[in-house]
PyMOL Python script that loads the backbone (N, CA, C, O; Angstrom):
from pymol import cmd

cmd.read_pdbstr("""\
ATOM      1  N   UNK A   1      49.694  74.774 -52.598  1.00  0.00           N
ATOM      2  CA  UNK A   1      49.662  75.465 -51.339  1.00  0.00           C
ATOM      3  C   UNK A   1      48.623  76.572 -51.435  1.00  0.00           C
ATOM      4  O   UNK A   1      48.597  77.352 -52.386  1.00  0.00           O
ATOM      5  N   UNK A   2      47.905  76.606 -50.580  1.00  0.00           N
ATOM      6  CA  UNK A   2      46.598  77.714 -50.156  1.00  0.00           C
ATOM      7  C   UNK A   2      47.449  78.832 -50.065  1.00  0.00           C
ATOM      8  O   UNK A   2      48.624  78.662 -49.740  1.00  0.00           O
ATOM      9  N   UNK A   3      46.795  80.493 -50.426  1.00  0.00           N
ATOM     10  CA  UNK A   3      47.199  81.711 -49.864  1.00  0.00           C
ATOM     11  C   UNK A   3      47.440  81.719 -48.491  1.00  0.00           C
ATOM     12  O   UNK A   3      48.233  82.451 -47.899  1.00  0.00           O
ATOM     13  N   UNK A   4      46.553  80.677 -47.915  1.00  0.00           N
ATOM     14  CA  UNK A   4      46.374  81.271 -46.351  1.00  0.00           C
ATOM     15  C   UNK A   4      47.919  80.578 -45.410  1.00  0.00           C
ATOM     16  O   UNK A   4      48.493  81.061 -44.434  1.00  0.00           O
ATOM     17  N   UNK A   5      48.210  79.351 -46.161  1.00  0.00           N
ATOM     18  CA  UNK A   5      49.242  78.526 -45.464  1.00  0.00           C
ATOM     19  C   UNK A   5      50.632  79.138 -46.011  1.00  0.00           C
ATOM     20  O   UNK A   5      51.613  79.038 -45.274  1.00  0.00           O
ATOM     21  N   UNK A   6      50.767  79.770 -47.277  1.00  0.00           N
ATOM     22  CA  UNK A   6      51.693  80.727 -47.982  1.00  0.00           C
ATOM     23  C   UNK A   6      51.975  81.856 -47.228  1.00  0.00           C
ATOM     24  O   UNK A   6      53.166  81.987 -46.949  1.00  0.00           O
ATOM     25  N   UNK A   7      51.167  82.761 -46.795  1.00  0.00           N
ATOM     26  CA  UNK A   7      50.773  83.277 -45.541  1.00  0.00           C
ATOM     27  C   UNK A   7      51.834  83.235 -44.857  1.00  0.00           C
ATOM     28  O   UNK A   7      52.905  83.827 -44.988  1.00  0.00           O
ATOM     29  N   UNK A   8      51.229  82.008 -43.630  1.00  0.00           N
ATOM     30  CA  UNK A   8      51.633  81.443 -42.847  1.00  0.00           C
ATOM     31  C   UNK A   8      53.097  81.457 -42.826  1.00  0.00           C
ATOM     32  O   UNK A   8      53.720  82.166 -42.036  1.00  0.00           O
ATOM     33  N   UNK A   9      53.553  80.830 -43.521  1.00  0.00           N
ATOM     34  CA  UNK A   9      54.568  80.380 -43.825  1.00  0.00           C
ATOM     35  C   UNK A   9      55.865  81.481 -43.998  1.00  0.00           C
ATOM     36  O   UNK A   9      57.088  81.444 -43.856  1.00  0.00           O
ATOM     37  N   UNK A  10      54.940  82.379 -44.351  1.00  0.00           N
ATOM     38  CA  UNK A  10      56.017  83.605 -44.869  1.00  0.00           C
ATOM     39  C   UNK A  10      56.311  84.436 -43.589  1.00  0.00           C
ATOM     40  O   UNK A  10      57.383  84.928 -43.237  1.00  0.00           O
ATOM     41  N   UNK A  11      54.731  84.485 -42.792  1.00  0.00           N
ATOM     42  CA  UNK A  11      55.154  84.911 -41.145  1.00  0.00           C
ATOM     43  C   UNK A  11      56.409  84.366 -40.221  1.00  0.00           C
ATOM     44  O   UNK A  11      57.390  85.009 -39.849  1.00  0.00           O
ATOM     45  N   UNK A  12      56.112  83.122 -39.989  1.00  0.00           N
ATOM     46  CA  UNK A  12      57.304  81.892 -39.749  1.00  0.00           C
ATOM     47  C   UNK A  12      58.493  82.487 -40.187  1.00  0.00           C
ATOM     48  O   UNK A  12      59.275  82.901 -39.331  1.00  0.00           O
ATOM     49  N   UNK A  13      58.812  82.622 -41.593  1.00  0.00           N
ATOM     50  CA  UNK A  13      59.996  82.941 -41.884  1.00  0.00           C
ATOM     51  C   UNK A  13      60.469  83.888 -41.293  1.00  0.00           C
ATOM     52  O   UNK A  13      61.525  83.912 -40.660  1.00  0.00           O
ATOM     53  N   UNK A  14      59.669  84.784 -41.473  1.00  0.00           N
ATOM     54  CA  UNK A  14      60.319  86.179 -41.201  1.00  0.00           C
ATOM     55  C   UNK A  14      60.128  86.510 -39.930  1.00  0.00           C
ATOM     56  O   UNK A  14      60.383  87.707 -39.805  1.00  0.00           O
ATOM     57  N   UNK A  15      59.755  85.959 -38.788  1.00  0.00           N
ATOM     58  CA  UNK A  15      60.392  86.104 -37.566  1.00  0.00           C
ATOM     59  C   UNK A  15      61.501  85.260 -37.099  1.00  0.00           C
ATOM     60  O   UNK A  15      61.959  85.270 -35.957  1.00  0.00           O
ATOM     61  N   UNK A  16      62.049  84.240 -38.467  1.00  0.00           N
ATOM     62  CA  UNK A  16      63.782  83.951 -37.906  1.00  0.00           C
ATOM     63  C   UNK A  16      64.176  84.535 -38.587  1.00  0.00           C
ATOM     64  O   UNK A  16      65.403  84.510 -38.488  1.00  0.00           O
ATOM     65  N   UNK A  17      63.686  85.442 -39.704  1.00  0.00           N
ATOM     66  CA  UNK A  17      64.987  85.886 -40.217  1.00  0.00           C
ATOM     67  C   UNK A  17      64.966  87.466 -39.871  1.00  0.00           C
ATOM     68  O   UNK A  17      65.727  88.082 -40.617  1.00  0.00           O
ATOM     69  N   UNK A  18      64.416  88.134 -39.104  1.00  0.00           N
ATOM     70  CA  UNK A  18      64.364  89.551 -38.944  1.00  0.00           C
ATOM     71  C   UNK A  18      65.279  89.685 -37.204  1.00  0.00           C
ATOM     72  O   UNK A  18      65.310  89.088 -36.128  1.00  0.00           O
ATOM     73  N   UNK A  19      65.765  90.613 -37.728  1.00  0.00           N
ATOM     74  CA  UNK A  19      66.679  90.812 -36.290  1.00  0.00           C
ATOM     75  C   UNK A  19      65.995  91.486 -35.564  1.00  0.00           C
ATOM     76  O   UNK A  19      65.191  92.299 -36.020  1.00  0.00           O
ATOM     77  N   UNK A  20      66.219  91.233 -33.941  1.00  0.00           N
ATOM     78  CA  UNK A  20      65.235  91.831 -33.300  1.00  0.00           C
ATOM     79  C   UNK A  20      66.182  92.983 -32.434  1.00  0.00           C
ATOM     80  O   UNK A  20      65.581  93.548 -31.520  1.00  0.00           O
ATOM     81  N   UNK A  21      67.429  93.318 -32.629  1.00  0.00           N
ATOM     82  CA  UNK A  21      68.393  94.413 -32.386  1.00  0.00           C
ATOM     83  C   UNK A  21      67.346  95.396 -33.311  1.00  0.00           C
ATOM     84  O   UNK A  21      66.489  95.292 -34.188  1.00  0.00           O
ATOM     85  N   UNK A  22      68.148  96.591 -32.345  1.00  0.00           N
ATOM     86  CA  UNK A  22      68.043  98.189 -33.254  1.00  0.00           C
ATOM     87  C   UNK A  22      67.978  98.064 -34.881  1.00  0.00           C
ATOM     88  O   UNK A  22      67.126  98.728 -35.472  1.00  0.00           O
ATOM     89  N   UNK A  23      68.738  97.343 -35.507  1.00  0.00           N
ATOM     90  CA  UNK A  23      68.619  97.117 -37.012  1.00  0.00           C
ATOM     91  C   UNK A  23      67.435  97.017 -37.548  1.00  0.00           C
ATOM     92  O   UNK A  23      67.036  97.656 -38.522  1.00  0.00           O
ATOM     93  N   UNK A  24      66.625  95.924 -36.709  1.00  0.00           N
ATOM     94  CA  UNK A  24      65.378  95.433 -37.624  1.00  0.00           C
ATOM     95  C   UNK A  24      65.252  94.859 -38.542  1.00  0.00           C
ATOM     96  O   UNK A  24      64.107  94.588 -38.902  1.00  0.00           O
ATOM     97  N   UNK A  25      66.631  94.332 -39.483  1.00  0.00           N
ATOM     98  CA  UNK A  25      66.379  94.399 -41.143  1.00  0.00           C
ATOM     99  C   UNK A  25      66.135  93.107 -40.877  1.00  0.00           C
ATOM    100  O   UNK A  25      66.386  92.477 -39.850  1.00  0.00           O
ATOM    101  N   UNK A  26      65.309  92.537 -42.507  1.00  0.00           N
ATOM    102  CA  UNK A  26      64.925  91.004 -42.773  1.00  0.00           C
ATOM    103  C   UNK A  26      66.162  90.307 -43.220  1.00  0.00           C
ATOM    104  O   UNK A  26      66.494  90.771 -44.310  1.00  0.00           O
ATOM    105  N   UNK A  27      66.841  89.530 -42.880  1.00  0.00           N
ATOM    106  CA  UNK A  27      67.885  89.148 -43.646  1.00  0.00           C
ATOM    107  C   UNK A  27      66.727  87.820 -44.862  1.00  0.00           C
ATOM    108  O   UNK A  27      65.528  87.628 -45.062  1.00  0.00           O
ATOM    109  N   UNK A  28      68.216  87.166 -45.412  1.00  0.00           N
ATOM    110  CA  UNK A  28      67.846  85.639 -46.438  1.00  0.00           C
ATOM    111  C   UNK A  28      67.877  85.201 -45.708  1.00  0.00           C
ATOM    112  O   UNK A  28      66.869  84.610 -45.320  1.00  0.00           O
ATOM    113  N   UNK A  29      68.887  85.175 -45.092  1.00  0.00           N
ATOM    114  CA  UNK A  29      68.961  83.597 -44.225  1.00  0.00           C
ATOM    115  C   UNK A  29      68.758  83.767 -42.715  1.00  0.00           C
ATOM    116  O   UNK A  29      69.123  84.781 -42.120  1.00  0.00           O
ATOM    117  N   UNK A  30      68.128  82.674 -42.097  1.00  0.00           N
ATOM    118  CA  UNK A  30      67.763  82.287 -40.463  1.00  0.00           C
ATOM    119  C   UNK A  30      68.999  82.960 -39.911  1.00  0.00           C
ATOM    120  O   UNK A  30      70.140  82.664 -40.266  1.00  0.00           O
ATOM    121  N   UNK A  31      68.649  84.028 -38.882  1.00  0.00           N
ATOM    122  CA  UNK A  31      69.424  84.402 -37.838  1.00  0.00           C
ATOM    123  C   UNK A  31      69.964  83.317 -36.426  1.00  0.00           C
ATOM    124  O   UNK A  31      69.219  82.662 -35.698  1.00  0.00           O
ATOM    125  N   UNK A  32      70.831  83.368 -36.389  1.00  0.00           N
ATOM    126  CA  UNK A  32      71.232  82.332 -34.926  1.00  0.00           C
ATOM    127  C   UNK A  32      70.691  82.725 -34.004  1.00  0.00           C
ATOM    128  O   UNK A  32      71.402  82.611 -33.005  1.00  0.00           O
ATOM    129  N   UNK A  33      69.335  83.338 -33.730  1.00  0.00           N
ATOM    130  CA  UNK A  33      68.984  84.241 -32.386  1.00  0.00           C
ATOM    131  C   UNK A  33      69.233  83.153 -30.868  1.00  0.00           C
ATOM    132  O   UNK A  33      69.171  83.640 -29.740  1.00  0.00           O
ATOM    133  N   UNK A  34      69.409  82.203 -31.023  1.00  0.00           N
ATOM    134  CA  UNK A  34      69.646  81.490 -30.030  1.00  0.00           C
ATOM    135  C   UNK A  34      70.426  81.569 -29.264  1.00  0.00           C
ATOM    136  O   UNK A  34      70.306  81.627 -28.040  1.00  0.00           O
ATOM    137  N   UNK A  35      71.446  81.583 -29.981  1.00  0.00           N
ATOM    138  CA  UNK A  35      73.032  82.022 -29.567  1.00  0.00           C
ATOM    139  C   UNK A  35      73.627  83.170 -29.517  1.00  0.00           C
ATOM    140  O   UNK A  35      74.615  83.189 -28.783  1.00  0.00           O
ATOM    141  N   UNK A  36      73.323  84.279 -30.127  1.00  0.00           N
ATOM    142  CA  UNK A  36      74.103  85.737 -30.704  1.00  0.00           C
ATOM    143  C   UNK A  36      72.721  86.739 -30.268  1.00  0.00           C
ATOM    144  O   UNK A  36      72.802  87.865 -29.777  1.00  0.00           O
ATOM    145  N   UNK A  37      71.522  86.031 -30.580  1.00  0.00           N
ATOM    146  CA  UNK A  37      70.458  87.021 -29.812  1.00  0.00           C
ATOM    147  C   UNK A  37      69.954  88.300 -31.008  1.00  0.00           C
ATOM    148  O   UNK A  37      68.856  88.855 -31.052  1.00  0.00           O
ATOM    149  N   UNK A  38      70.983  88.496 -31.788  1.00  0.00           N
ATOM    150  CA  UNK A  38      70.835  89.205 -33.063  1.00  0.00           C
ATOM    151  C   UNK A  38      71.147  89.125 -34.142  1.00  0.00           C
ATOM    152  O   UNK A  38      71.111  87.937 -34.464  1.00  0.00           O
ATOM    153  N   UNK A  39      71.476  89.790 -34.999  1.00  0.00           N
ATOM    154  CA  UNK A  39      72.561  89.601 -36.011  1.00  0.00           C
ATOM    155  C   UNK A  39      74.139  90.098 -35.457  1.00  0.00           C
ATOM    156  O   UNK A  39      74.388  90.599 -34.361  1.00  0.00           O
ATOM    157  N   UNK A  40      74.854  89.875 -36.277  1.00  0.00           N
ATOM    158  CA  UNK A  40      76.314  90.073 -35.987  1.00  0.00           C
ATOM    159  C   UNK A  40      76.535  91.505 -36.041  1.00  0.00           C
ATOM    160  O   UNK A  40      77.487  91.890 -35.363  1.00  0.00           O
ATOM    161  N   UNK A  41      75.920  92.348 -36.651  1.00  0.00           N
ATOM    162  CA  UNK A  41      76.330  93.563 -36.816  1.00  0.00           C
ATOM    163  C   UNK A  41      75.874  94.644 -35.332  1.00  0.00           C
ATOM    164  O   UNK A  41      76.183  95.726 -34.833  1.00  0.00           O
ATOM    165  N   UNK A  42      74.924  93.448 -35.097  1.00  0.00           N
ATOM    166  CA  UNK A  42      73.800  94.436 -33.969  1.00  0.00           C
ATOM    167  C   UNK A  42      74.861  93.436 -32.348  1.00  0.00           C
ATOM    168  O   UNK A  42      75.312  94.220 -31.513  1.00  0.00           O
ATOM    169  N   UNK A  43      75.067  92.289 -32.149  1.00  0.00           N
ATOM    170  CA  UNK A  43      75.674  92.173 -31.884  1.00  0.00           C
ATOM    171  C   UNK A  43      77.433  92.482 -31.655  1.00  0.00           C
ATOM    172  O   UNK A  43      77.650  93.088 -30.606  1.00  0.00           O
ATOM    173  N   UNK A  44      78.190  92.282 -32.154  1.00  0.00           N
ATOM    174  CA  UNK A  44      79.812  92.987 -32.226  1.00  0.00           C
ATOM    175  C   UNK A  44      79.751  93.718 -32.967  1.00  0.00           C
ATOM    176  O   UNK A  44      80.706  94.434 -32.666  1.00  0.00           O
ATOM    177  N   UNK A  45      79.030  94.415 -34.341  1.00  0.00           N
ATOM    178  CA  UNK A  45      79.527  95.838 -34.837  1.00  0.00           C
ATOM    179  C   UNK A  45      80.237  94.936 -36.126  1.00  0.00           C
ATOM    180  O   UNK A  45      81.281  95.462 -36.510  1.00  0.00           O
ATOM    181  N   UNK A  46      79.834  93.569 -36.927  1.00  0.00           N
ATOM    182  CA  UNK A  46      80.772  93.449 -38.055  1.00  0.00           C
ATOM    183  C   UNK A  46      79.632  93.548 -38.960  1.00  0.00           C
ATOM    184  O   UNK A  46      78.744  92.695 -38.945  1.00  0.00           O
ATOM    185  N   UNK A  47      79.616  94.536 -39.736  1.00  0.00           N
ATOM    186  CA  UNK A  47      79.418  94.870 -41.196  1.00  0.00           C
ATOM    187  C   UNK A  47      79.113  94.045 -42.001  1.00  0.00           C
ATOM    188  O   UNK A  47      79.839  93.405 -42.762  1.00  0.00           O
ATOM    189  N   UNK A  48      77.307  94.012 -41.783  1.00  0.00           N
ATOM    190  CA  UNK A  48      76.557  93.062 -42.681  1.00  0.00           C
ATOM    191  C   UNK A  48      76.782  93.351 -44.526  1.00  0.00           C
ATOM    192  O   UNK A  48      77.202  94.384 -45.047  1.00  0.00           O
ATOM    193  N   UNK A  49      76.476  92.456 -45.009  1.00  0.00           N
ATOM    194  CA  UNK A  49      76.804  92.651 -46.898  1.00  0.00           C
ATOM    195  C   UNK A  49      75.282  93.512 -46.757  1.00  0.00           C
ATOM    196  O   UNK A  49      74.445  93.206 -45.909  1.00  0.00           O
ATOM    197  N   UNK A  50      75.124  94.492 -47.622  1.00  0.00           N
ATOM    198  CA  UNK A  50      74.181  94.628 -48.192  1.00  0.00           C
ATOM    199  C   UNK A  50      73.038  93.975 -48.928  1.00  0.00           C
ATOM    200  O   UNK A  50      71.821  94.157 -48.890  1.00  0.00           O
ATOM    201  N   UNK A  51      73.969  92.997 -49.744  1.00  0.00           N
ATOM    202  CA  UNK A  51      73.348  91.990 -50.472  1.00  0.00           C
ATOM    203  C   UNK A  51      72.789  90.734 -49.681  1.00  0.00           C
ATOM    204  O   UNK A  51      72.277  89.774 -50.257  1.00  0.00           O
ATOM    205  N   UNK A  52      72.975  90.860 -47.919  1.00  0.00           N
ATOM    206  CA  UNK A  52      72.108  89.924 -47.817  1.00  0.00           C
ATOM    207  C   UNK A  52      71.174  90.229 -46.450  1.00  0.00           C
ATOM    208  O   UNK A  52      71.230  89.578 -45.407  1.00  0.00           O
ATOM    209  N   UNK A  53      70.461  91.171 -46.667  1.00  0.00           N
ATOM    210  CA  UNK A  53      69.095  91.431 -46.402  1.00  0.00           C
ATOM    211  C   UNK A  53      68.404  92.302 -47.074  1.00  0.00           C
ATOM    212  O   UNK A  53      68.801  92.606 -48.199  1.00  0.00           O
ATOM    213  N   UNK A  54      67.566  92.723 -46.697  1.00  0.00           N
ATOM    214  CA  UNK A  54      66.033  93.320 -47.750  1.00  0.00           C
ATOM    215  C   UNK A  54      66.463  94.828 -46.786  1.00  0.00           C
ATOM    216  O   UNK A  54      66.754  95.175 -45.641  1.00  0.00           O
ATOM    217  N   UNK A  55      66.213  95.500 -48.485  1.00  0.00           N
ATOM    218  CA  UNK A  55      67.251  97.027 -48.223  1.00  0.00           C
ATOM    219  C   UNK A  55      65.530  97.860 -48.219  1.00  0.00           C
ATOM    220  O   UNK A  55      65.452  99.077 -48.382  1.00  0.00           O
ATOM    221  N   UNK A  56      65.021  97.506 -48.134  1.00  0.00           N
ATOM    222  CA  UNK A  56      63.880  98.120 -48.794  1.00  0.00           C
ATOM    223  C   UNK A  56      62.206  97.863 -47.609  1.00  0.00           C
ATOM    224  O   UNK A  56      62.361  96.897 -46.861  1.00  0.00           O
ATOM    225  N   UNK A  57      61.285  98.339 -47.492  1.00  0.00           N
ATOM    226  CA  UNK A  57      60.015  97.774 -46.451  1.00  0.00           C
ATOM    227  C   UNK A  57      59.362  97.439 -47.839  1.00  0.00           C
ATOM    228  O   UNK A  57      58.671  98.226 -48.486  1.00  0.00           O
ATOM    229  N   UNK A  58      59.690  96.127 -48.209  1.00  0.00           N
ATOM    230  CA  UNK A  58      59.426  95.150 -49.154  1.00  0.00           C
ATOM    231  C   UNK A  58      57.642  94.635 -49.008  1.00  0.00           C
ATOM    232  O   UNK A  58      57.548  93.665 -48.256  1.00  0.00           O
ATOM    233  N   UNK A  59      56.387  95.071 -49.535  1.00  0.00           N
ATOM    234  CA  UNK A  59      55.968  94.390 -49.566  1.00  0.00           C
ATOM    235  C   UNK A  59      55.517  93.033 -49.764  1.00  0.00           C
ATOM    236  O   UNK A  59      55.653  92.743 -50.953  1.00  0.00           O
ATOM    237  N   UNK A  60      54.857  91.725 -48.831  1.00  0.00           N
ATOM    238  CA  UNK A  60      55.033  90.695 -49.378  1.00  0.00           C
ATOM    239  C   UNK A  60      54.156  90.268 -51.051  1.00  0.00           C
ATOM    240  O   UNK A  60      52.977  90.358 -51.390  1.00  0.00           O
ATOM    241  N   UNK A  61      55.205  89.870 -51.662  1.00  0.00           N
ATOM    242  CA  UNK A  61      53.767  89.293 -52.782  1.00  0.00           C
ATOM    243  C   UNK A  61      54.103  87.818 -52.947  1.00  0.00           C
ATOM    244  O   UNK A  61      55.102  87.449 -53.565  1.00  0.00           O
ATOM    245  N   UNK A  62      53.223  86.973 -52.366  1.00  0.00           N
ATOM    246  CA  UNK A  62      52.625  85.816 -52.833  1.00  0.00           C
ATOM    247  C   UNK A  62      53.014  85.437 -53.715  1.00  0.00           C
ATOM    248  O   UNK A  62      53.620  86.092 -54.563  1.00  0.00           O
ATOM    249  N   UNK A  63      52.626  83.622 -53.765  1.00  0.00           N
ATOM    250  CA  UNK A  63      52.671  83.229 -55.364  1.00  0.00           C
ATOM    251  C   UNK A  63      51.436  83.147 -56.043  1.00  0.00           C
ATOM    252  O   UNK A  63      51.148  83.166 -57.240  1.00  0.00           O
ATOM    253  N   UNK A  64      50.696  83.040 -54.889  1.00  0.00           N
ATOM    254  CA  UNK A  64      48.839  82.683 -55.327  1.00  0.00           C
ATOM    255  C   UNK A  64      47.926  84.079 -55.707  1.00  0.00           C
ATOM    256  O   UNK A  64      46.735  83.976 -56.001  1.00  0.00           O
TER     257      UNK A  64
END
""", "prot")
cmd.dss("prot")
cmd.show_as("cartoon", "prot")
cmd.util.cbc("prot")
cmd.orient("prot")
């Protein structure tokens, strides 16, 4: 895989997995924005794990 499609790819991700509520945070895993529109926490108020989004303004690093 090219830097540029790695890239790519990492953009993609991270606009399903970033909530687009007040939170902002990146989660791991694909948000349901389809259905819920946010995450759950930004939606009803239930208390995301810590452990599963990026606690940090994580720069990206590549594999290339």
């Amino acid at each position: 895989m090219t830097l540029a499609k790695e890239l790519a790819l990492d953009k993609a991700m991270a606009a399903r997995q970033t909530c687009p509520g007040p939170c902002g945070r990146r989660y791991f895993h694909c948000l349901p924005l389809k259905t819920l529109g946010s995450c759950l926490e930004c939606f009803d108020g239930t208390p995301a794990d810590p452990s599963s989004y990026v606690t940090f303004a994580a720069a990206h690093q590549l594999a290339a």
